[in-house]
C-alpha positions as CSV (number, residue, x, y, z in Angstrom):
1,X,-41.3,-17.9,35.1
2,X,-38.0,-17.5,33.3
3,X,-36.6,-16.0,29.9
4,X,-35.6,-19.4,29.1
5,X,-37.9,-19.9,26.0
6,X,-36.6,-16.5,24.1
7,X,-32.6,-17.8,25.2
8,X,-33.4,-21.2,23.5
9,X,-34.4,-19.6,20.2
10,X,-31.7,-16.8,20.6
11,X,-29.5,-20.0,20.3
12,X,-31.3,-21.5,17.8
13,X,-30.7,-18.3,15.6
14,X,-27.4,-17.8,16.6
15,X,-26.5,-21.7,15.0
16,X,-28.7,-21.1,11.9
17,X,-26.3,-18.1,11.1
18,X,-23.6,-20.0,11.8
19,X,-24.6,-22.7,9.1
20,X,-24.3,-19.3,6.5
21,X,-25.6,-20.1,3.0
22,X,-26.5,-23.7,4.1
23,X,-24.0,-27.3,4.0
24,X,-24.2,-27.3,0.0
25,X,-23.1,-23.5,-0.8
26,X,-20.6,-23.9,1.8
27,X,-19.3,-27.7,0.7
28,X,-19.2,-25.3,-3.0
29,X,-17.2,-21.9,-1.6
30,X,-14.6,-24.9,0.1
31,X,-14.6,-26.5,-3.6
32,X,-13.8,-24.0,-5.5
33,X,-10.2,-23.5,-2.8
34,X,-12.0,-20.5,-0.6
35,X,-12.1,-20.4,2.8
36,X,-15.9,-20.0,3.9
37,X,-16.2,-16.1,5.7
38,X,-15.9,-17.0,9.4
39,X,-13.0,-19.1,8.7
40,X,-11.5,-16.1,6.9
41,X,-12.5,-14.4,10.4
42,X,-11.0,-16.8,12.4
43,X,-7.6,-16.2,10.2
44,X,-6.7,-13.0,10.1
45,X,-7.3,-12.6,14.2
46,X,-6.1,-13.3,17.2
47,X,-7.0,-16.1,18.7
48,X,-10.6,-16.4,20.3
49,X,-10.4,-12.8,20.0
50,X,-13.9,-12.0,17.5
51,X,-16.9,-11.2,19.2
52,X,-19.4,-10.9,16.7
53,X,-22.1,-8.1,16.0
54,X,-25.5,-8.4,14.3
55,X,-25.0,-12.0,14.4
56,X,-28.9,-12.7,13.8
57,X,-29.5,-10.2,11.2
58,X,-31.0,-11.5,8.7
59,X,-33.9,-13.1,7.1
60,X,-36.5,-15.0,8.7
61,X,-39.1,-17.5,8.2
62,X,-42.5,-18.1,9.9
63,X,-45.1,-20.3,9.2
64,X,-48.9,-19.5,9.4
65,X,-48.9,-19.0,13.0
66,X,-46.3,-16.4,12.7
67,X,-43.8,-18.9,14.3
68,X,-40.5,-18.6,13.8
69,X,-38.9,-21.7,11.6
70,X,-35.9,-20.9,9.8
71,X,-33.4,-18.3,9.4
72,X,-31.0,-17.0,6.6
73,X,-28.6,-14.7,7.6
74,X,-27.0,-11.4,6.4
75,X,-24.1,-11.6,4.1
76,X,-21.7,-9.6,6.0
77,X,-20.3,-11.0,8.9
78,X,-18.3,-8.4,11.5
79,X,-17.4,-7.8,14.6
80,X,-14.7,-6.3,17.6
81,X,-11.4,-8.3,17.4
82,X,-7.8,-8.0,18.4
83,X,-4.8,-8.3,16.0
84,X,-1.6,-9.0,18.2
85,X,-3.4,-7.7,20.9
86,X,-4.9,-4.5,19.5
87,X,-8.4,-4.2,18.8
88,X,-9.4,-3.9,14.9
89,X,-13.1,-3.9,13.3
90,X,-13.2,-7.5,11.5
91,X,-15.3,-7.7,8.8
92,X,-15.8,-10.5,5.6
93,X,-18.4,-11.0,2.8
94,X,-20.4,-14.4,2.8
95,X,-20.1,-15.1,-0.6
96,X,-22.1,-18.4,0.6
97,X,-25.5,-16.0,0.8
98,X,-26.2,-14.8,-2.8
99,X,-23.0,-14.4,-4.0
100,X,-22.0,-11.7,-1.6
101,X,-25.0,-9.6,-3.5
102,X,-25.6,-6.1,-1.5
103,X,-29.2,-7.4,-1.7
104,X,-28.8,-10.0,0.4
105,X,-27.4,-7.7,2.9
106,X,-28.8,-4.7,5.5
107,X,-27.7,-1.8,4.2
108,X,-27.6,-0.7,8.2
109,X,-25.2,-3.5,9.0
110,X,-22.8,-2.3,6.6
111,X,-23.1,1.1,7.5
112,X,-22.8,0.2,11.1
113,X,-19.5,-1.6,10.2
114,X,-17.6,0.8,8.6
115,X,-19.0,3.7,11.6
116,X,-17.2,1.2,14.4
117,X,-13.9,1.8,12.7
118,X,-13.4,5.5,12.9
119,X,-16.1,6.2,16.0
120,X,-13.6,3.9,18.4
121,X,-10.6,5.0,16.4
122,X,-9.7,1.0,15.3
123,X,-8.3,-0.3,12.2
124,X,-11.0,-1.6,9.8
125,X,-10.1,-4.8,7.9
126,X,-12.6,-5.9,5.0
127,X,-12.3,-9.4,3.3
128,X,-14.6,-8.9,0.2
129,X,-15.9,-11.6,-2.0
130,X,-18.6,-10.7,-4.3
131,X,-20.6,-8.3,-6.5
132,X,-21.5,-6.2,-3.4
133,X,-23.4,-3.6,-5.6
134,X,-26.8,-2.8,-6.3
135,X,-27.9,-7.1,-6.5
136,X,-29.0,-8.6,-9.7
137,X,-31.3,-7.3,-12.5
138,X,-33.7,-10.3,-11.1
139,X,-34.1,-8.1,-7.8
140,X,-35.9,-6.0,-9.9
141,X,-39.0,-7.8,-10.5
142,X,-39.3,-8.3,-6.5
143,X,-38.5,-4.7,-5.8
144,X,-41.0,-3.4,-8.7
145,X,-39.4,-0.5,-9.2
146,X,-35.7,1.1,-10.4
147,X,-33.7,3.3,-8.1
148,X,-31.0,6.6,-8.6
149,X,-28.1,5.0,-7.9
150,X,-26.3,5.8,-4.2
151,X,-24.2,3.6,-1.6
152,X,-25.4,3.6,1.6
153,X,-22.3,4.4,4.4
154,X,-19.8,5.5,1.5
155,X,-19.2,8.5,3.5
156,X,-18.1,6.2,6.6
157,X,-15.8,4.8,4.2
158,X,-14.0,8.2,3.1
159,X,-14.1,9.3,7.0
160,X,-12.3,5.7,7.8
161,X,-9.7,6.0,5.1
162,X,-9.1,9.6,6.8
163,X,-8.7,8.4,10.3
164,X,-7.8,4.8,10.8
165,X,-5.8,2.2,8.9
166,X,-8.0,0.3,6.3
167,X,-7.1,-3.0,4.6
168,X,-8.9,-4.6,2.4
169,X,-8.7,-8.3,0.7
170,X,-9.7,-9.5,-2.4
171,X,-10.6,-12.9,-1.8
172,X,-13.0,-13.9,-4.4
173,X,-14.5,-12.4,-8.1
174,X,-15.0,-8.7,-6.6
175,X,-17.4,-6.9,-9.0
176,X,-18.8,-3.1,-8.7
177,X,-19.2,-1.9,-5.1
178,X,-17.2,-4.9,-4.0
179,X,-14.2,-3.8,-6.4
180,X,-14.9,-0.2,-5.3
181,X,-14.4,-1.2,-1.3
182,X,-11.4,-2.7,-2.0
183,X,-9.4,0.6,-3.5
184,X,-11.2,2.4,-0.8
185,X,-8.1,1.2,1.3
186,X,-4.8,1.9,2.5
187,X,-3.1,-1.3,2.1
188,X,-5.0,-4.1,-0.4
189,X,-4.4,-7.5,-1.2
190,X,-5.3,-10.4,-4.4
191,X,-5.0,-14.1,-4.0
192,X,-3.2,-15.4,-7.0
193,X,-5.5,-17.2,-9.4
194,X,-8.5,-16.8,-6.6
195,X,-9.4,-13.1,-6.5
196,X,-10.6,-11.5,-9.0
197,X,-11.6,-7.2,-9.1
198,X,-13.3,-5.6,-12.2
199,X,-16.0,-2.6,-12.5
200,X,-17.9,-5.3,-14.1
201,X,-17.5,-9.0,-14.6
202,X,-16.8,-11.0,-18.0
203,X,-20.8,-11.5,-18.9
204,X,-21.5,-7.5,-18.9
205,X,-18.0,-6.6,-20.6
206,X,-19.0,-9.2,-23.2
207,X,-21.9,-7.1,-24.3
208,X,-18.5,-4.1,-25.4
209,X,-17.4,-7.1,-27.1
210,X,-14.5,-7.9,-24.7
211,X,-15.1,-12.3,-24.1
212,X,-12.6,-12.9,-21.4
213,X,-12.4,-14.9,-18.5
214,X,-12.4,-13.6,-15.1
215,X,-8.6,-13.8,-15.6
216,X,-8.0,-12.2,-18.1
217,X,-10.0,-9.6,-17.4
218,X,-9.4,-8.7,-13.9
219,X,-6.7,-11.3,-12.0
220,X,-3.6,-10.2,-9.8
221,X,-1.7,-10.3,-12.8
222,X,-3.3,-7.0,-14.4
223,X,-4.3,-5.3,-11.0
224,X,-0.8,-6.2,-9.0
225,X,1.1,-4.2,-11.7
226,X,-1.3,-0.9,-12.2
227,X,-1.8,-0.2,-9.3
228,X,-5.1,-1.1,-8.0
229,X,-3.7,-3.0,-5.8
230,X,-0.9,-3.1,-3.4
231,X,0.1,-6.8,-3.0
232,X,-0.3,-10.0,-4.8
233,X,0.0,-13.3,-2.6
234,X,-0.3,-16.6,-3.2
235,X,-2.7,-18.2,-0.8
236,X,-5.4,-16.7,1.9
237,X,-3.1,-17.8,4.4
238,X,-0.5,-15.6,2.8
239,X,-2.7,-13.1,2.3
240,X,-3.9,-12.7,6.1
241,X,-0.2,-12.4,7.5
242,X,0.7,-10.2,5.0
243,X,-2.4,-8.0,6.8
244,X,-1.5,-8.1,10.0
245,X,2.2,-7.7,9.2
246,X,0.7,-3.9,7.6
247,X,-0.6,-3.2,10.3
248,X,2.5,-3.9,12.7
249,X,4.0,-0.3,11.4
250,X,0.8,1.7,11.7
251,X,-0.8,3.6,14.7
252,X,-4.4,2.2,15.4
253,X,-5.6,5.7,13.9
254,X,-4.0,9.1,13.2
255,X,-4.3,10.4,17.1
256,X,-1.9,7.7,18.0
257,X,1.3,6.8,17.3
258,X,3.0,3.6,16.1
259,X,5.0,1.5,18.6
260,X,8.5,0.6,19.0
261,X,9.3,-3.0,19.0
262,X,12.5,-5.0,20.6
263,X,14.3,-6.0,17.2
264,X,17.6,-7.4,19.1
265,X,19.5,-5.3,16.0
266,X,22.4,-2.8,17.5
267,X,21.9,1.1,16.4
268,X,25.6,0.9,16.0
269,X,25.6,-2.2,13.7
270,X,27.8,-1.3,10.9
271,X,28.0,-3.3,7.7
272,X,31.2,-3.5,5.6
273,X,29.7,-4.9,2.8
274,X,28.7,-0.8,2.4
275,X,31.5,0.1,1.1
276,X,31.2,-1.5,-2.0
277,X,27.3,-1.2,-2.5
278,X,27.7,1.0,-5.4
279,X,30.1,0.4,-8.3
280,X,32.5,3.5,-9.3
281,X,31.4,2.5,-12.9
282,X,28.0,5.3,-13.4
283,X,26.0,2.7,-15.6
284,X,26.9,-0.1,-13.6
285,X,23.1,-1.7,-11.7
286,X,23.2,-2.3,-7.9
287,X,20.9,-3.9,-5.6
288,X,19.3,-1.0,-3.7
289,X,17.1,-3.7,-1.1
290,X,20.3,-5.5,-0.5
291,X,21.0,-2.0,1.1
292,X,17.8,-1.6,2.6
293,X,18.4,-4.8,4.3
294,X,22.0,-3.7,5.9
295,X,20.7,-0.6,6.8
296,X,17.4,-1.0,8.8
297,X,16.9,-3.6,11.7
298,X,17.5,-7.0,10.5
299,X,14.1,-8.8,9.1
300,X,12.2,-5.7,9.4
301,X,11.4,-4.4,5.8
302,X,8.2,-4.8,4.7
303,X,7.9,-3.4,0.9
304,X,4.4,-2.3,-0.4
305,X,3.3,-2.6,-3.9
306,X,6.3,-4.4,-5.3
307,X,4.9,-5.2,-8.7
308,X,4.1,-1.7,-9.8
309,X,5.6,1.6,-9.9
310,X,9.3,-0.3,-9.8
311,X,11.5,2.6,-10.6
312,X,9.9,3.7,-7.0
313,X,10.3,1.4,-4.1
314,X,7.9,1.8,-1.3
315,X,8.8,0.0,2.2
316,X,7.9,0.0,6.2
317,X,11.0,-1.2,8.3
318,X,12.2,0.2,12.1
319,X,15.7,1.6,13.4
320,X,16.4,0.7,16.5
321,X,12.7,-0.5,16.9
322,X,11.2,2.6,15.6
323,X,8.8,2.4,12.5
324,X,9.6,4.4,9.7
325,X,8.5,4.5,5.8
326,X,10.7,4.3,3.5
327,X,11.1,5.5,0.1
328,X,14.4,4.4,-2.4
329,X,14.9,4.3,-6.4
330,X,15.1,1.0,-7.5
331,X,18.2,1.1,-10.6
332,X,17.3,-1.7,-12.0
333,X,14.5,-0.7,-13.5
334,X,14.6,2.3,-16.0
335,X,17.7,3.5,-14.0
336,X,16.0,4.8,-10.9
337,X,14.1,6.8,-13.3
338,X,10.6,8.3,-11.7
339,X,7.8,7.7,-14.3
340,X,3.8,8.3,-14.1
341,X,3.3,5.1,-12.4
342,X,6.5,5.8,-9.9
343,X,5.2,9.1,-9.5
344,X,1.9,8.2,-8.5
345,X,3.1,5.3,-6.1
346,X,5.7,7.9,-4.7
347,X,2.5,10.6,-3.8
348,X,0.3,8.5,-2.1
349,X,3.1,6.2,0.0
350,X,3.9,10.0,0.7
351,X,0.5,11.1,1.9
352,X,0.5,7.6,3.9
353,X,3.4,8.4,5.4
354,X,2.3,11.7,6.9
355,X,-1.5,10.9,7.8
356,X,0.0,8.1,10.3
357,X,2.7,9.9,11.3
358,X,5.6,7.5,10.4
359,X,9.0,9.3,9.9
360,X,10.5,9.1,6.0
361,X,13.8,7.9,5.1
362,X,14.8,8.5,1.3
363,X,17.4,6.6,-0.7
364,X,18.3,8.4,-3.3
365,X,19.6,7.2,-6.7
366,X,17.1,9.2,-9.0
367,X,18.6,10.1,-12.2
368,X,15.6,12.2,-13.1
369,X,11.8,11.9,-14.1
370,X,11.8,9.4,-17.3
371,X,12.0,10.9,-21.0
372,X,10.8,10.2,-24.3
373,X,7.8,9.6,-26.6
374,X,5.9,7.0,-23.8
375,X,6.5,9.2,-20.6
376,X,5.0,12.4,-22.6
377,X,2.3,10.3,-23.7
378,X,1.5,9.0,-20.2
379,X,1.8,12.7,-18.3
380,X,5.0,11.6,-16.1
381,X,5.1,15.5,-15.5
382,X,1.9,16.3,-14.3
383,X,2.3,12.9,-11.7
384,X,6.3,13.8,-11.0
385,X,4.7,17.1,-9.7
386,X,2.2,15.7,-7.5
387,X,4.5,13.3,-5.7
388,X,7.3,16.2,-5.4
389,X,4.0,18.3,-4.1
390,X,3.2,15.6,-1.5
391,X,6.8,15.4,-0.8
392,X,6.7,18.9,-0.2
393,X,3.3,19.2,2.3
394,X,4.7,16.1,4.3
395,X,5.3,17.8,7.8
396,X,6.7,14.2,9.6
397,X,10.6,14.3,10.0
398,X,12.6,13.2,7.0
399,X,15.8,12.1,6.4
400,X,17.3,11.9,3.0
401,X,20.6,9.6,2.3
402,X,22.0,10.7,-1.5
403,X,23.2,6.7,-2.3
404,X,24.5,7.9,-6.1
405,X,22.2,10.3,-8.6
406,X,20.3,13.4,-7.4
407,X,19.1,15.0,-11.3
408,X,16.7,17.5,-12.0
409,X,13.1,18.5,-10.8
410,X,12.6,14.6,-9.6
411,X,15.9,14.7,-8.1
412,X,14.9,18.0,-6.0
413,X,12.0,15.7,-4.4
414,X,13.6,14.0,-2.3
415,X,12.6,16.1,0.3
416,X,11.4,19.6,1.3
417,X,14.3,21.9,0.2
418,X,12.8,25.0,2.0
419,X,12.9,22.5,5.4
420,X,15.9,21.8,7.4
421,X,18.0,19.2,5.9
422,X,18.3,16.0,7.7
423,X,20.9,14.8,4.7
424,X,23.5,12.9,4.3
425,X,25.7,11.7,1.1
426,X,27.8,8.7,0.0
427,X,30.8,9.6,-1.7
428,X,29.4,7.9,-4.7
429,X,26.7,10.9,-5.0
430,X,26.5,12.5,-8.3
431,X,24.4,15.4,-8.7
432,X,22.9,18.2,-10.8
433,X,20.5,19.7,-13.2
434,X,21.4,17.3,-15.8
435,X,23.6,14.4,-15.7
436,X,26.7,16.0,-17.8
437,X,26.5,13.0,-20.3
438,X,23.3,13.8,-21.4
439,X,24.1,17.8,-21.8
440,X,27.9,18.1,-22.3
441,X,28.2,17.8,-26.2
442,X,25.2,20.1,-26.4
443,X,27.0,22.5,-24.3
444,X,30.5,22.8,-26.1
445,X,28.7,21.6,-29.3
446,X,30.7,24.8,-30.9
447,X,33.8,23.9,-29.2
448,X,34.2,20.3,-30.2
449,X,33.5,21.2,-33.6
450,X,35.9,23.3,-34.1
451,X,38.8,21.3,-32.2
452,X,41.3,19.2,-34.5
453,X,40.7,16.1,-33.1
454,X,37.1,16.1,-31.8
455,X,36.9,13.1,-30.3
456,X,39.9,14.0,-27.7
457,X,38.9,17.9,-27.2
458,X,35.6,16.0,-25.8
459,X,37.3,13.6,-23.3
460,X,39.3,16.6,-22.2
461,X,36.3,18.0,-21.5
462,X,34.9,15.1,-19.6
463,X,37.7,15.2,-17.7
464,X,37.9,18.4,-16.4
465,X,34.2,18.1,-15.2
466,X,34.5,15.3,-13.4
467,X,36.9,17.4,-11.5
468,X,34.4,19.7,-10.6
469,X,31.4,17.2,-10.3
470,X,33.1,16.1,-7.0
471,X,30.9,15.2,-4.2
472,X,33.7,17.5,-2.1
473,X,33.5,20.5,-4.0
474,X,29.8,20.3,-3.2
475,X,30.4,19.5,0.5
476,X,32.7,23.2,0.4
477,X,29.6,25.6,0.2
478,X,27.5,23.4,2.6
479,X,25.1,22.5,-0.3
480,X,25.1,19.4,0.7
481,X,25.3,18.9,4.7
482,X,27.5,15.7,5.3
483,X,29.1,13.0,3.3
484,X,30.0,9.7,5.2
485,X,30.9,6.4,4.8
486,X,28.3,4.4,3.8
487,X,29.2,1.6,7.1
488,X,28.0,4.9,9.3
489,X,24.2,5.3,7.6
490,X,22.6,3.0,10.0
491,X,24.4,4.8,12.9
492,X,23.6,7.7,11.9
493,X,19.7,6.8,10.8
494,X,19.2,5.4,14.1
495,X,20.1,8.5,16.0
496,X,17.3,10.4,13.3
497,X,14.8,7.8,14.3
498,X,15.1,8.7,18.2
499,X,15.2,12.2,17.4
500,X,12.7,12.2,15.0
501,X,10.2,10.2,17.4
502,X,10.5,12.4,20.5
503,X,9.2,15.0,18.6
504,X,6.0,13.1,16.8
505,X,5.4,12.0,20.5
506,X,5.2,15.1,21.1
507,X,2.8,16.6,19.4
């Protein structure tokens, strides 16, 4: 007598859940250009490296002799995988079995997912296609009964987002919970024209009156450039090694610290181009990722939510090998200027930053927090002071390079001023409480007025200032620490990166 019997129908279940939905919903997900759930699986990992758990949860089928006869399986597929060679919970909707519908799933499955991720201490990746909520209003009828509304394993979800790296992919029309696991993320990511996220989907926002498509209602264009999300690609393939290229600059959770990579790029390299990064004329636009791309090791910069926030620009790169984050104005877009959306990008790349323990470098070009009518009316105050708050609390090393402007309250973020400084400034830096064009004629209003020749008493006075504005003068009473030329700002980076990573190994 052997076990051979219960083996043979352990691998009979095993290939039913393998078929997923069946050869028709599957020919269907593959029609409408989606990858079916284990080939999204089979993507974003390693190799041969899934091993799947649960893989005969699921519904089955008996016939009158209580013999088993068919099987339909769970909608969530997951499991233990590596990503270049680190282990990582792997998870993705079957939008083959009812639509992705949490009634089609085990509420204990999904729980059991998201607990893997921060019991080992693992990244957690979720591809979600789906409503993923509560199941249809034809559930109802089968249930008999209504319910209070609660999600099962939510708290496994806030303890994962506090303890190990979470990404999350859009890779379908992602309604309610489904749209809800998604921002529950560190890093997320839409497929151009194939994912969709919404609260709720076109049919229930028709009843408010709103007839859109699933487009126009929730596509990458809308969600890529508010914030919801952090990237916008434009295929799953895309969309994968974007993932796992995330993930290269993060610890596997926040007792752990990133690696250090062989990049090939000299810590001495020094760019000439440098020199003439920034034009002497103060209104003049520059290209603040060409300089990103001189300074950090070549190939390496990996910007996060591109499409929204602009003024702010939010990037992972190494120096000499070391991962850092790195935060720069962008002056080609409302001059550098932090508004609400900058603000709130700038706060929680902040808070990132110092959860995985990944030292900060700061460009600076900020000319101050935006003004007028449309930055009152969206709060950029009460966000400015959250991101110079999280700015303040971060307690990884930071290192702060003053490019051109340093203005005002947004200006005084770019780092902890009660900390020691770990600063340096390009001769090009220009700083204060106000830029002096915007304040000078209110200052010698009187003065000007009264001159002969107005016109010329107020270039006099510009050009006396711009005496005293000098970087230099600053330099004198050691209110700012160093100034350098720019062709010694990866040098000089590199040596913070070593310094800044024997201590976080440290701790």
């Amino acid at each position: 007598m052997t076990w051979k019997p219960e083996i043979e129908e352990l691998r009979e279940r095993q290939r039913l859940a393998e078929k997923m939905g069946g050869d028709e919903k599957v020919a269907r997900q593959h029609g409408r250009g989606k990858l079916d759930a284990r080939a999204r699986i089979a993507g974003i990992v390693d190799e041969g490296s899934f091993r799947e758990i649960g893989k005969i949860a699921g519904r089955g089928t008996y016939n009158e002799k209580a013999e088993f006869e068919d099987f339909a399986p769970s909608n969530l597929i997951f499991g233990r995988a590596n990503i270049e060679g680190r282990p990582v919970v792997a998870s993705a909707d079957d939008f083959t079995v009812r639509g992705g519908a949490a009634d089609a799933a085990l509420h204990r499955k999904f729980t059991q997912c998201e607990k893997m991720a921060h019991t080992l201490g693992i990244p957690m990746i979720r591809m979600i296609d789906g409503t993923g909520g509560g199941g249809s209003v034809k559930s109802l009828e089968d249930m008999g009964f209504t319910y209070v509304p609660a999600v099962p394993g939510w708290e496994d979800i806030i303890k994962n987002q506090e303890t190990v790296p979470v990404v999350a992919l859009a890779l379908g029309p992602t309604a309610g919970m489904g749209a809800a696991r998604t921002v529950a993320s560190h890093y997320s990511i839409m497929v151009r024209g194939l994912s969709q996220i919404f609260a709720a989907g076109p049919a229930v926002a028709a009843a408010i009156g709103d007839t859109l498509t699933k487009e126009e209602l929730g596509g990458s264009e809308i969600h890529a450039r508010n914030g919801v999300v952090d990237e916008e690609v434009g295929s799953e393939a895309e969309a994968f090694a974007t993932a796992r290229k995330f993930l290269s600059y993060l610890p596997s959770n926040i007792n752990q610290r990133a690696t250090r990579v062989v990049t090939g790029d000299p810590a001495g390299r020094r760019d000439e181009t440098l020199l003439s990064a920034v034009p002497r004329g103060e209104k003049e636009v520059y290209s603040m990722r060409r300089i990103m791309d001189s300074v950090f090791d070549k190939g390496t910069v990996f910007e996060m939510g591109k499409r929204w926030g602009r003024a702010a620009i939010t990037a992972f790169a190494r120096l000499d090998g070391y991962p850092v984050a790195v935060l720069a104005n962008d002056p080609s877009f409302l001059g550098g200027s932090w508004e609400a959306k900058s603000s709130e990008k700038v706060e929680r790349f902040a808070k990132l930053a110092d959860q995985f323990r990944l030292p900060v470098v700061h460009l600076v070009d900020n000319p101050g927090f935006m003004i007028g009518e449309d930055a009152e009316r969206t709060g950029t105050i009460r966000y400015g002071v959250q991101a110079m708050n999280a700015v303040y609390k971060a307690t990884v090393p930071w290192a702060s390079i003053i490019v051109r402007r340093a203005y005002g309250i947004a200006g005084s973020a770019m780092s902890n001023a009660e900390n020691f400084q770990y600063r340096f400034a390009w001769p090009s830096g220009d700083w204060g409480s106000l830029p002096i064009a915007g304040g000078l004629e209110v200052a010698y209003k009187a003065d000007i007025e009264a001159a002969e020749d107005p016109a010329a008493r107020l270039e006099e006075i510009k050009a006396k200032l711009n005496l005293v504005t000098s970087p230099f003068r600053t330099a004198e009473q050691f209110s700012v620490e160093d100034i350098i030329d720019p062709r010694e700002t990866r040098p000089l980076l590199c040596e913070f990166a070593d310094l800044a990573w024997r201590k976080l190994e440290g701790e």
